[in-house]
C-alpha positions as CSV (number, residue, x, y, z in Angstrom):
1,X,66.9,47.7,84.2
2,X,63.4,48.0,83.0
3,X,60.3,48.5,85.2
4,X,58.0,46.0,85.0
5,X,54.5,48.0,85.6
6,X,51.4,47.6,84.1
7,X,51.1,51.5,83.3
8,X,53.0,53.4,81.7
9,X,55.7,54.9,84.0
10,X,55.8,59.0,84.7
11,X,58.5,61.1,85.4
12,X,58.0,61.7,88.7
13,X,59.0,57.5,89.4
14,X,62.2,58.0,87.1
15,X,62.6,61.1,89.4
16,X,62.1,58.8,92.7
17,X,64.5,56.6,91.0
18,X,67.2,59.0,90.6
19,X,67.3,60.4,93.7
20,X,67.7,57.2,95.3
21,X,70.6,56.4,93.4
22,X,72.0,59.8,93.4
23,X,72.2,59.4,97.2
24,X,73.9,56.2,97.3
25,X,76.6,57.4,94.3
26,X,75.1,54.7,92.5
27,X,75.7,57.4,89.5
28,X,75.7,55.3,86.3
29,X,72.7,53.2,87.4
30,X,71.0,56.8,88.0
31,X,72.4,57.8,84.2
32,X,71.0,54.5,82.9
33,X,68.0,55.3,84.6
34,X,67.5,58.4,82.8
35,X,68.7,56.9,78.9
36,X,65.3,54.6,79.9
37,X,63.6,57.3,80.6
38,X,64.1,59.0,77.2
39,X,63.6,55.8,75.6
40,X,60.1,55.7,77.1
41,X,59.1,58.6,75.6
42,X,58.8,60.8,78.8
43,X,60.5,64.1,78.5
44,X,62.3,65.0,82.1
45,X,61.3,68.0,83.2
46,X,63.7,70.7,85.3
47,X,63.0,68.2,88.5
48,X,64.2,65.3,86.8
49,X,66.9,67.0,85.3
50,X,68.2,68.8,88.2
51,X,67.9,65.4,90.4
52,X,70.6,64.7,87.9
53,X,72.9,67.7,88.4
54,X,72.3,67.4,92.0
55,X,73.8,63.5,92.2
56,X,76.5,64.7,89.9
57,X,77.7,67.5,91.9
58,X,77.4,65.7,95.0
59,X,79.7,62.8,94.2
60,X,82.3,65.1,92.4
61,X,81.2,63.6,88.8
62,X,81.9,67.5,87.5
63,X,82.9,66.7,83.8
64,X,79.6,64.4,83.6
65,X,78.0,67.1,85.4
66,X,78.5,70.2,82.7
67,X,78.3,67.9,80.3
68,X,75.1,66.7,81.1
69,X,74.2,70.5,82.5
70,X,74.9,71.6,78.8
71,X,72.5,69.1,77.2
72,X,69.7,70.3,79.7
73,X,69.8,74.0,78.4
74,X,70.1,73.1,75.0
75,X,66.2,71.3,76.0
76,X,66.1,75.0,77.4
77,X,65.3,73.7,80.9
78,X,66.6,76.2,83.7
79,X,67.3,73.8,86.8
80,X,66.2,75.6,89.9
81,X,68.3,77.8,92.8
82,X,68.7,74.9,94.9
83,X,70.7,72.8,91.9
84,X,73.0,75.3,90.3
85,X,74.0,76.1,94.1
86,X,74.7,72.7,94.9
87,X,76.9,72.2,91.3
88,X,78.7,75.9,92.2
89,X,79.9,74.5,95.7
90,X,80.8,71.3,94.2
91,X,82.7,73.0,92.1
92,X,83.9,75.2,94.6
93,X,85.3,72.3,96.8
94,X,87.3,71.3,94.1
95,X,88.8,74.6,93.6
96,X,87.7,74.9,90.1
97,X,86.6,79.0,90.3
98,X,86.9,78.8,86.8
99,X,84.1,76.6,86.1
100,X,82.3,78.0,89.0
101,X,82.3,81.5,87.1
102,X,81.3,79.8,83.6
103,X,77.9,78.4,85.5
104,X,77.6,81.6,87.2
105,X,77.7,83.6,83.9
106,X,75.2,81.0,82.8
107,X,72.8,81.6,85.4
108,X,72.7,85.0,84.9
109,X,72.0,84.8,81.6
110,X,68.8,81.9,82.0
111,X,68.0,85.1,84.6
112,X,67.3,82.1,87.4
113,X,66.2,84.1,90.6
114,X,69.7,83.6,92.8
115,X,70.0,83.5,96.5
116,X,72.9,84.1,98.9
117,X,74.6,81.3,98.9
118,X,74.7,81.9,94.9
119,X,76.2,85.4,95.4
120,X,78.7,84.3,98.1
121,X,80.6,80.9,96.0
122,X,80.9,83.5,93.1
123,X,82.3,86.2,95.2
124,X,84.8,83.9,96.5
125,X,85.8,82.1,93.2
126,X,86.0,86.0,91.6
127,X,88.2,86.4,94.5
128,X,90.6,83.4,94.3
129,X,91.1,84.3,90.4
130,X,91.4,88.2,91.5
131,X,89.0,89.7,89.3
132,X,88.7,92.3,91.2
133,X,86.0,94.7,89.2
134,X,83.7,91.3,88.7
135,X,83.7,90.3,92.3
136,X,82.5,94.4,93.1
137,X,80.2,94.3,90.6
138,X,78.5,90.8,92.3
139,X,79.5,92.0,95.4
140,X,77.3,95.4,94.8
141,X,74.1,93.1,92.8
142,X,73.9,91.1,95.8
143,X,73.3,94.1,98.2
144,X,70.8,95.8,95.9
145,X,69.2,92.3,95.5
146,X,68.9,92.6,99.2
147,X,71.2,90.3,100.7
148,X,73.6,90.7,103.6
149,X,76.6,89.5,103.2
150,X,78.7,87.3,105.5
151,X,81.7,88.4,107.4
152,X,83.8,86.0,105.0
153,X,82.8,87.6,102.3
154,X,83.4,90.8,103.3
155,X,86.9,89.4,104.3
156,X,87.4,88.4,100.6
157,X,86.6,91.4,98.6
158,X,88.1,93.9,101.4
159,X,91.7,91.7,101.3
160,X,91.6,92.0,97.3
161,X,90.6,95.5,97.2
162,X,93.2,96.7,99.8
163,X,95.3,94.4,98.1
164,X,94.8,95.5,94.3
165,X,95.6,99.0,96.0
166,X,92.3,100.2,96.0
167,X,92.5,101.0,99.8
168,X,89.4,103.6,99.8
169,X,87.1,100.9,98.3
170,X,88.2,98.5,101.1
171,X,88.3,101.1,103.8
172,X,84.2,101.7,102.7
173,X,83.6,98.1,102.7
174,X,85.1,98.2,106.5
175,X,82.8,100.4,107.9
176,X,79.9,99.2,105.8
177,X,80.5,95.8,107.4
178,X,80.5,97.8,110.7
179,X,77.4,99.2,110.4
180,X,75.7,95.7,109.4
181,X,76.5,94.9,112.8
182,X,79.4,92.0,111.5
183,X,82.2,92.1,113.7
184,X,85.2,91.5,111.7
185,X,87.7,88.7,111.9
186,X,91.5,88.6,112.5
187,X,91.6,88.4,109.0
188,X,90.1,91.2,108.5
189,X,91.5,93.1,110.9
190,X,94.8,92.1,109.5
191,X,93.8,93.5,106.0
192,X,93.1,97.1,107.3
193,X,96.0,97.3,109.1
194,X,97.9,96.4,106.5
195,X,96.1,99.2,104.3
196,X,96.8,101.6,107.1
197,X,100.7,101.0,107.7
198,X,101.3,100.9,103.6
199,X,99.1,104.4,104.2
200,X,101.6,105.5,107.2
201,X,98.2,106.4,108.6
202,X,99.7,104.3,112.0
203,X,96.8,106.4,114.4
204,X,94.4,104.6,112.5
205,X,96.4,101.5,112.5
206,X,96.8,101.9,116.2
207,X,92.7,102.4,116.6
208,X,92.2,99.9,115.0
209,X,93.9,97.3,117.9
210,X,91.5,99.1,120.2
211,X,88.7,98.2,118.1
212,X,89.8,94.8,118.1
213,X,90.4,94.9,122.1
214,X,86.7,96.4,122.4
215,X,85.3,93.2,119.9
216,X,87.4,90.8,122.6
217,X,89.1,89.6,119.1
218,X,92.6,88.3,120.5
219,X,95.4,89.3,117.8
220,X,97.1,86.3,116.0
221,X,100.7,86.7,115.2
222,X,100.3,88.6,111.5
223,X,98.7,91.1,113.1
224,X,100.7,91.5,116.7
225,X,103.8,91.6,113.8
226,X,102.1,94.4,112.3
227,X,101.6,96.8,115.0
228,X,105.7,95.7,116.1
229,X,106.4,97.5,112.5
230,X,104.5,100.3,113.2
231,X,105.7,101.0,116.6
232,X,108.8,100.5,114.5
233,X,107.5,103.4,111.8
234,X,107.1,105.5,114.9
235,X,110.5,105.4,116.7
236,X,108.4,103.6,119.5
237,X,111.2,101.2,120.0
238,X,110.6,100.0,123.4
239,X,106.8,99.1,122.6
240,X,108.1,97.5,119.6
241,X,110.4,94.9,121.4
242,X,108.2,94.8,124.6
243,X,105.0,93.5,121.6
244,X,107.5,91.0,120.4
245,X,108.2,89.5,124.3
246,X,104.6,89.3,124.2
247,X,104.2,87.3,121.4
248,X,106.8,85.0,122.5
249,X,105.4,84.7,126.2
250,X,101.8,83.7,124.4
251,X,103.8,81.0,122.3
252,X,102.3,82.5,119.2
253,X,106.3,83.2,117.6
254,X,106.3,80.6,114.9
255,X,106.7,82.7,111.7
256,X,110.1,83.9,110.6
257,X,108.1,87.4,109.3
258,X,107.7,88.4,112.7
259,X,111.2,87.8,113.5
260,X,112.1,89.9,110.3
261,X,109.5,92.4,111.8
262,X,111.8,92.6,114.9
263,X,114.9,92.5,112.8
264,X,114.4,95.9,110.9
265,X,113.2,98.2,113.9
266,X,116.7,97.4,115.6
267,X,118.0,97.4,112.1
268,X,116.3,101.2,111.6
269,X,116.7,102.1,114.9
270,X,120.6,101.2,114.7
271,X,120.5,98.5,116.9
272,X,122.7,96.6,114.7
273,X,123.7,94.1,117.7
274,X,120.6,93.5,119.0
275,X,119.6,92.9,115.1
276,X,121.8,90.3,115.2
277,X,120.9,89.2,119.0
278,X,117.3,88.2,116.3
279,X,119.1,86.5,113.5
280,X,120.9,84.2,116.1
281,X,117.7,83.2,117.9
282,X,116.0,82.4,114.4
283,X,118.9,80.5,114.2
284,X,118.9,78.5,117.1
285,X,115.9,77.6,116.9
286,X,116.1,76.2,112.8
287,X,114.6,78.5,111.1
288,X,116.2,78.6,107.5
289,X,117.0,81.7,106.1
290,X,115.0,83.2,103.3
291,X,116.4,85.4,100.9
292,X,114.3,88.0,102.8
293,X,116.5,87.4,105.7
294,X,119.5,87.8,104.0
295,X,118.7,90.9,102.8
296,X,117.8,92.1,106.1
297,X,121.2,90.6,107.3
298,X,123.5,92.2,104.6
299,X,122.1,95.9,105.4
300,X,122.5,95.1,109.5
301,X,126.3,94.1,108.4
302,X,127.0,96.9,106.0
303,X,125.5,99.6,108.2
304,X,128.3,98.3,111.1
305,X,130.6,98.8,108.3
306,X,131.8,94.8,109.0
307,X,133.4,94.1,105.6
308,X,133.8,90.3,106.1
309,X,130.1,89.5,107.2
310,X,128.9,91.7,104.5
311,X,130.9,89.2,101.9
312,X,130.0,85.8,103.3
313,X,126.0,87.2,103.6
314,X,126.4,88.7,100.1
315,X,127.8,84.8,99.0
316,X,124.7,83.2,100.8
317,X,122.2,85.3,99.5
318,X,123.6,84.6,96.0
319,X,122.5,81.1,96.4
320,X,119.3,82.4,95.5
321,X,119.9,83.8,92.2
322,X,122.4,86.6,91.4
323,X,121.3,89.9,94.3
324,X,119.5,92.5,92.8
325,X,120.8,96.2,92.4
326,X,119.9,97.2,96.2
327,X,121.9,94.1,97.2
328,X,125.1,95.4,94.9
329,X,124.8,98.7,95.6
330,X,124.8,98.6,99.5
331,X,128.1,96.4,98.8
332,X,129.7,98.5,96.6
333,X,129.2,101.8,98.7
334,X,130.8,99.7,101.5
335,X,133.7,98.8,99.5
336,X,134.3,102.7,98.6
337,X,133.8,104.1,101.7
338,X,136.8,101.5,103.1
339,X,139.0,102.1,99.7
340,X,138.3,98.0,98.5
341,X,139.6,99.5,95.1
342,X,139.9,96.0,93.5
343,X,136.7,94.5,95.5
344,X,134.8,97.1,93.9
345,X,136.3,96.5,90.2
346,X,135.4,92.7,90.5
347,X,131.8,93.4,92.2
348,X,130.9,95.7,89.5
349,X,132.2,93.2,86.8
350,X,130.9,90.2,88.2
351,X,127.4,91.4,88.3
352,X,127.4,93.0,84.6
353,X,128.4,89.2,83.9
354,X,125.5,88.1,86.1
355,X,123.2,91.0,83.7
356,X,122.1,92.3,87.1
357,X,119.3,94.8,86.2
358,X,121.0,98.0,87.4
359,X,118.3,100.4,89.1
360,X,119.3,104.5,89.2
361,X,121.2,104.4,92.6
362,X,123.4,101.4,91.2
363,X,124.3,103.3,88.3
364,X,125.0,106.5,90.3
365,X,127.4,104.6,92.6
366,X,128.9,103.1,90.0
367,X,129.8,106.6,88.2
368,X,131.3,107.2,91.4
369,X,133.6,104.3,91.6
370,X,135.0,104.7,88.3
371,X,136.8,108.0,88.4
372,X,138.0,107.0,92.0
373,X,140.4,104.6,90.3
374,X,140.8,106.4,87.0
375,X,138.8,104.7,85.1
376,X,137.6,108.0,83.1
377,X,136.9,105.8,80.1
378,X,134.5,103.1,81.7
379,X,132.7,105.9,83.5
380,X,131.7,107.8,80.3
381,X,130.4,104.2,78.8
382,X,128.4,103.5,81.9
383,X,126.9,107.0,82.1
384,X,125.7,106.6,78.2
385,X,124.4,102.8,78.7
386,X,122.3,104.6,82.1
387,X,121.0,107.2,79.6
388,X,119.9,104.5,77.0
389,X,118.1,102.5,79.5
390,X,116.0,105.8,80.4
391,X,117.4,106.8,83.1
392,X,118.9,110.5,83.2
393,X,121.6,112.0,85.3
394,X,120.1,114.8,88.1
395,X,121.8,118.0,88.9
396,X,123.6,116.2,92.2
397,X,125.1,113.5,90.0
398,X,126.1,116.0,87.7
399,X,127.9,118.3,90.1
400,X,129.5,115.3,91.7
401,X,131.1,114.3,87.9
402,X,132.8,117.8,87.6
403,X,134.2,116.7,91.0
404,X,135.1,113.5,89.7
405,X,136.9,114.4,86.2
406,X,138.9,117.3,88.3
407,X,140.0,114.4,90.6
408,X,140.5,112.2,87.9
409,X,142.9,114.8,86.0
410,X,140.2,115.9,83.1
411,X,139.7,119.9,82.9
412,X,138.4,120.0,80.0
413,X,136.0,117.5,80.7
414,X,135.4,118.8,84.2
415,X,135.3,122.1,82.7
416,X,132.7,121.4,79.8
417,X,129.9,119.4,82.2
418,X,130.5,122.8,84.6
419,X,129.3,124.7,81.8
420,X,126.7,122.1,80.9
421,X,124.9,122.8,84.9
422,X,122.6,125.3,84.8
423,X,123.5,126.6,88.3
424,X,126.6,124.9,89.3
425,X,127.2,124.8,93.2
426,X,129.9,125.9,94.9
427,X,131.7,122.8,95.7
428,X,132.0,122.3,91.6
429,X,133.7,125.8,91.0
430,X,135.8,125.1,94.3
431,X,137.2,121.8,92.0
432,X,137.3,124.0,89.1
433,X,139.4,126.7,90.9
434,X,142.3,124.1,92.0
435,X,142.6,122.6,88.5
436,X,143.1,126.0,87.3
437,X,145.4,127.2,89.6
438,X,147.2,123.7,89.5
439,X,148.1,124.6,85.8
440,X,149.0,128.5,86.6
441,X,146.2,129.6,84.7
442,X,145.3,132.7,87.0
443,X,142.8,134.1,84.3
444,X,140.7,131.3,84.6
445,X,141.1,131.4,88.0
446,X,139.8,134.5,88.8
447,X,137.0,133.5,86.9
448,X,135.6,130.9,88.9
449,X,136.2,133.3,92.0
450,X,134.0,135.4,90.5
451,X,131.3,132.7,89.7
452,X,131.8,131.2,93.5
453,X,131.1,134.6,94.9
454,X,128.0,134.7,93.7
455,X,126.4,131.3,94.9
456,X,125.6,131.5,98.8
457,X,128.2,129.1,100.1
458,X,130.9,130.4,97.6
459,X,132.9,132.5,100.6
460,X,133.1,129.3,102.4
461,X,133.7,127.2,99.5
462,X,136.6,129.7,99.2
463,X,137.6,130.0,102.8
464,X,137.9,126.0,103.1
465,X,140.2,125.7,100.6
466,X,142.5,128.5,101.6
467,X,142.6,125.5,104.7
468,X,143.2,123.1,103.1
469,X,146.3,124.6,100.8
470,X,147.9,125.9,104.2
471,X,147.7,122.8,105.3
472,X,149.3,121.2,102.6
473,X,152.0,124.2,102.7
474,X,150.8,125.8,99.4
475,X,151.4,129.2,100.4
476,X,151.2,130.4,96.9
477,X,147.6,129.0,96.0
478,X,145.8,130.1,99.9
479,X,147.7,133.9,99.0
480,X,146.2,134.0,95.6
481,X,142.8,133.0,97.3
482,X,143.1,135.1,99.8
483,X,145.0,138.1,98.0
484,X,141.7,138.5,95.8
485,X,139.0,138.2,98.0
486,X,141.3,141.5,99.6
487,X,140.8,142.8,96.4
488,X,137.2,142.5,96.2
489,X,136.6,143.7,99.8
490,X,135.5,140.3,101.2
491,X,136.6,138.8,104.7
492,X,137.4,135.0,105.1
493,X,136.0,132.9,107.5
494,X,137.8,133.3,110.6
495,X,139.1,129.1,110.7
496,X,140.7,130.1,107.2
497,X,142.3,133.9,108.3
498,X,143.5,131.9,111.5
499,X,145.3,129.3,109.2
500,X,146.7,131.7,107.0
501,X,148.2,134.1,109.9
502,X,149.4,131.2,111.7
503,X,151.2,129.9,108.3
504,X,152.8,133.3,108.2
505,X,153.9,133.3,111.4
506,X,155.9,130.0,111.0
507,X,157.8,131.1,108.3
508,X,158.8,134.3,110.3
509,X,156.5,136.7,107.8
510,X,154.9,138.6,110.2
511,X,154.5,141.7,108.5
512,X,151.6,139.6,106.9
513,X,150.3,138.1,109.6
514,X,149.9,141.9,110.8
515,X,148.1,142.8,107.6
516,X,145.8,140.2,107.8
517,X,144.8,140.8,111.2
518,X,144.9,144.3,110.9
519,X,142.4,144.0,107.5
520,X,140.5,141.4,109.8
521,X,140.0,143.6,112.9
522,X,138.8,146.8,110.8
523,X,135.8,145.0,109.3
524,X,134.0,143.0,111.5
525,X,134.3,141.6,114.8
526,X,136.7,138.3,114.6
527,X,136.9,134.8,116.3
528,X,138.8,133.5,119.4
529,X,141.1,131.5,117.0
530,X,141.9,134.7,115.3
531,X,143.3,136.2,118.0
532,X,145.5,133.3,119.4
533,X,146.8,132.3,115.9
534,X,147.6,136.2,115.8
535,X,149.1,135.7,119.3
536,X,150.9,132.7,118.7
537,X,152.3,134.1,115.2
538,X,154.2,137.2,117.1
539,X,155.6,134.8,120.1
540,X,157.1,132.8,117.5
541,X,158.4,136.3,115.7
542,X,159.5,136.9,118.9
543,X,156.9,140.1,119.4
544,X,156.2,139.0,122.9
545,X,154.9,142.6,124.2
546,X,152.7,142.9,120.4
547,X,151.0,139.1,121.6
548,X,150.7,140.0,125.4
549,X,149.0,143.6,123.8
550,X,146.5,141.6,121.4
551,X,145.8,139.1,124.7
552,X,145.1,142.0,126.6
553,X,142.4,143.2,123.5
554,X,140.8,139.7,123.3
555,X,140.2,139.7,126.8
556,X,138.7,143.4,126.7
557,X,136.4,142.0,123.9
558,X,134.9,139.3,125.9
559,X,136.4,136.3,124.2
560,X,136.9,133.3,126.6
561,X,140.2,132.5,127.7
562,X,142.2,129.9,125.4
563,X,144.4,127.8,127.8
564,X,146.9,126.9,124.6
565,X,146.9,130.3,123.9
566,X,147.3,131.2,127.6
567,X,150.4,128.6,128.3
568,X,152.1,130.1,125.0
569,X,152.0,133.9,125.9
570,X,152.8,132.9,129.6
571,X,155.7,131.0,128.6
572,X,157.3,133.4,126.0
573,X,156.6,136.5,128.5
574,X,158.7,133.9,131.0
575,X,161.3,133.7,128.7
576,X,162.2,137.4,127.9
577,X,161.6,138.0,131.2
578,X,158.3,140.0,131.7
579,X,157.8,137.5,134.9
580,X,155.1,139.9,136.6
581,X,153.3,140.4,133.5
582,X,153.3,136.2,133.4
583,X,152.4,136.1,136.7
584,X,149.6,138.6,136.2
585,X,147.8,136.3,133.5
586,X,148.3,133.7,135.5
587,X,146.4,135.3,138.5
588,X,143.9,136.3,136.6
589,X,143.2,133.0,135.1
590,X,142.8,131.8,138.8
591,X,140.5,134.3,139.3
592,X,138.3,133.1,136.2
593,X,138.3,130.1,136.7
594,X,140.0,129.0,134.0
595,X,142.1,125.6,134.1
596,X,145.4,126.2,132.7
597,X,147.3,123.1,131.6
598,X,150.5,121.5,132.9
599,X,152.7,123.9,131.0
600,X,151.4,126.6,132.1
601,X,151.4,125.7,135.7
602,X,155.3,124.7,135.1
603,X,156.0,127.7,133.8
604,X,154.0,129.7,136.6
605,X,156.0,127.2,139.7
């Protein structure tokens, strides 16, 4: 459309003419408009041209807009302030923080004196691409430049900096915002007390509710589920659930996160049925389950030790992709602990199917599986694919595979990774010692005696198993044990001297029993259960006036009355007829109050 004048038209009509179609969106009227004016011979100036921008940006014409924004600076015209901030929050609406940092970049560089508003819509756009060191750096050129930043901004860069892990940045940003006298939003508040739970700083995190309390800034339900995980963190159980009735009573429960909240202080507190009690209501009220929840779910189940609930949540949770290493693991320790030999077999296979990236404790529990079922074989291959993948075994793992080969019926193997440990604990030379004396080999034997000695615990390493071969009826093995620690001048514990005398004593070899009570009694003072297996060793020797003599000692010595012990030596003195000397423990128990049992009182009428 031409205009018909009788003078030759100026810029500032095409301008008019512009802006009245910019503001109608009649937009390629207005581009006409401006051809014409070209055509004319009048060269648009940065008004004309940012009339333009401005009618672009505000009818979201953005492709015509840079396009058009790049011709302008190739004419080197800067458009003022007012027009790159309207084409930034065009962009802006549009979600294009891409574009929005290209213009921004190009402002700087045509060094166009920049406002606020300029500083903020960068900000936010660095922000939603988290570039974190670009949006500091404006975020630091806008306060030098003077200008006070708005509490949303301050809410952007303190979320990415806290969440970038740069929690000392954010943290200053928090109390610079303070001091400016901007009282922060939930969102904000929400932000810090994140950073101060990840921080396990929870008196900060709990000061921080106050400040919110003091700002009248009512919580939303992020942050109320925050401070139920830090009561949580704190073994504040009782706060925790009486936050979470809160938040129900406000009707602000609507996200399953602060159920899961809920869920892992009863989970971590052992709560395990009122951890399910939370499941059932998320339930009931149809929430579906994430794979979050499941998680959550399959460690309340295997922490109860419920086999079959642990299986069916292990089978929903694979819906969501094969369950990562924690998942497996947790399983696979349940399955050992209740002896699922074949359940742990196909688990383990299954996920090496599934190429589950194993993590350390996987591969540690794993090792331990393997040797459990005598798979020797498959436990050396998985032990050399954990060391390929970087991941090396630690002393405890170690010490626990001597264990495992000696279980598994490898010495030498068990023997070679003992000499392998740098300082091998007792536990290790106690497996040792039973292999060795399993095969008669007493050489060796004494050998790892003499290494078990000399770690701290070796003596009760030692004295254990003496225990535990008297209670399997290897007399030979506990007297070998026990025959050389004689030897070297060293004194069991008294729970192993008491097994050993009262082994003797059943198999009528008392002259033993004597010894090692005798041995026992010279060097140190000894145990209650000492004396009554002594006691119980001579009544069934038929010694009865020896026992009634070493009762007599024990009470002299101050050790309490045993009532087993008691209702024995009462009822053998009965039976060879020493009735007043019966009688007379009997009293004497009455008089210490002691309550005898049944037999004893039988035995007394």
């Amino acid at each position: 459309m031409k205009l018909q004048l009788c003078y030759q038209p100026s810029v500032v009509v095409y301008t008019i003419l512009l802006r009245i179609y910019g503001q109608v969106g009649k937009i390629q009227l207005a581009e006409q408009i401006f051809l014409e004016m070209l055509e004319a011979g009048c060269e648009p100036d940065e008004v004309a041209c940012g009339t333009m921008l401005c009618a672009h940006a505000k009818w979201g014409w953005h492709k015509d807009m840079l396009l058009f924004y790049s011709a302008v600076r190739r004419r080197d015209i800067a458009p003022p302030v007012a027009v790159y901030n309207s084409m930034l929050s065009s962009l802006r609406k549009q979600k294009l923080h891409e574009k929005v940092i290209k213009v921004w970049e190009q402002i700087l560089e045509a060094r166009v004196k920049i406002n606020g508003f300029t500083f903020t819509v960068a900000i936010g756009s660095y922000v939603k691409e988290e570039l974190i060191n670009d949006a500091l750096d404006a975020f630091a050129k806008m306060r030098k430049s003077g200008f006070i930043p708005e509490e949303v901004t301050y809410n952007l860069v303190i979320n990415l900096t806290a969440k970038h892990g740069k929690g000392d940045e954010a943290l200053r940003l928090y109390e610079e915002m303070k001091l400016q006298g901007i009282v922060p939003s939930n969102y904000t508040f929400a932000s810090i007390l994140a950073l101060h739970y990840k921080n396990d700083d929870y008196s900060k995190a709990l000061s921080l509710f106050k400040d919110m309390d003091r700002n009248s800034i009512v919580p939303d339900e992020v942050t109320y589920g925050m401070l139920v995980r830090i009561y949580g963190k704190l073994g504040l159980y009782e706060d925790a659930q009486k936050t979470f009735r809160d938040i129900e009573k406000l009707g602000l429960l609507s996200n399953e996160k602060t159920y899961w909240a809920m869920a892992q202080v009863h989970l971590n507190a052992g709560n395990y049925d009122k951890d399910l009690d939370i499941f059932d209501s998320m339930k009931s009220r149809g929430f579906e389950f994430s794979e979050f929840a499941y998680r959550t779910l399959l460690r309340c189940f295997i922490a109860k030790g419920d086999l079959g609930s642990s299986e069916i949540t292990f089978q929903a949770l694979s819906r969501f992709g094969p369950p990562d290493a924690r998942c497996c693991n947790s399983l696979l320790t349940l399955y050992n602990k209740s002896v699922s030999v074949d359940k742990a077999k196909s688990l383990i296979s299954h996920k090496r199917k599934d190429k589950v990236q194993f993590d350390e404790d996987l591969y540690k529990t794993v090792i331990e599986t393997f040797p459990r079922q005598g798979m020797v074989n498959e436990m050396e291959e998985m032990i050399e694919e954990m060391e390929n993948v970087g991941w090396t075994l630690d002393k405890n793992t170690m010490k626990s595979l001597v264990v495992m080969y000696g279980e598994a019926g490898a010495p030498k193997k068990a023997e070679y990774l003992l000499n392998t440990l740098e300082k091998p604990d007792a536990n290790s030379f106690g497996v040792m010692l039973c292999l060795y004396l399993e095969s008669g080999n007493t050489c060796k034997s004494k050998e790892i005696l003499n290494s078990l000695f000399k770690s701290t615990t070796g003596l009760s390493v030692s004295s254990r198993l003496i225990s535990k071969f008297v209670r399997e009826g290897d007399l030979v093995k506990a007297e070998f044990i026990y025959d050389y620690l004689q030897k070297l001048g060293l004194r069991l514990e008294d729970a192993a001297l008491a097994s050993i005398i009262t082994f003797y004593g059943r198999n009528g070899k008392i002259h033993k029993a004597e010894a090692a009570f005798a041995s026992a009694l010279v060097s140190s003072r000894i145990g209650t259960n000492v004396f009554s297996s002594m006691i119980d060793a001579c009544c069934k020797c038929g010694k009865v006036d020896e026992a009634n003599n070493i009762f007599r000692e024990m009470v002299e010595q101050g050790h309490s009355d045993d009532v087993v012990t008691i209702s024995i030596l009462v009822n053998d003195l009965t039976k060879h007829g020493n009735y007043q000397e019966a009688e007379s423990i009997i009293r004497d128990s009455f008089n210490q109050g002691t309550e005898l049992d049944t037999v004893a009182y039988s035995t007394f009428i």
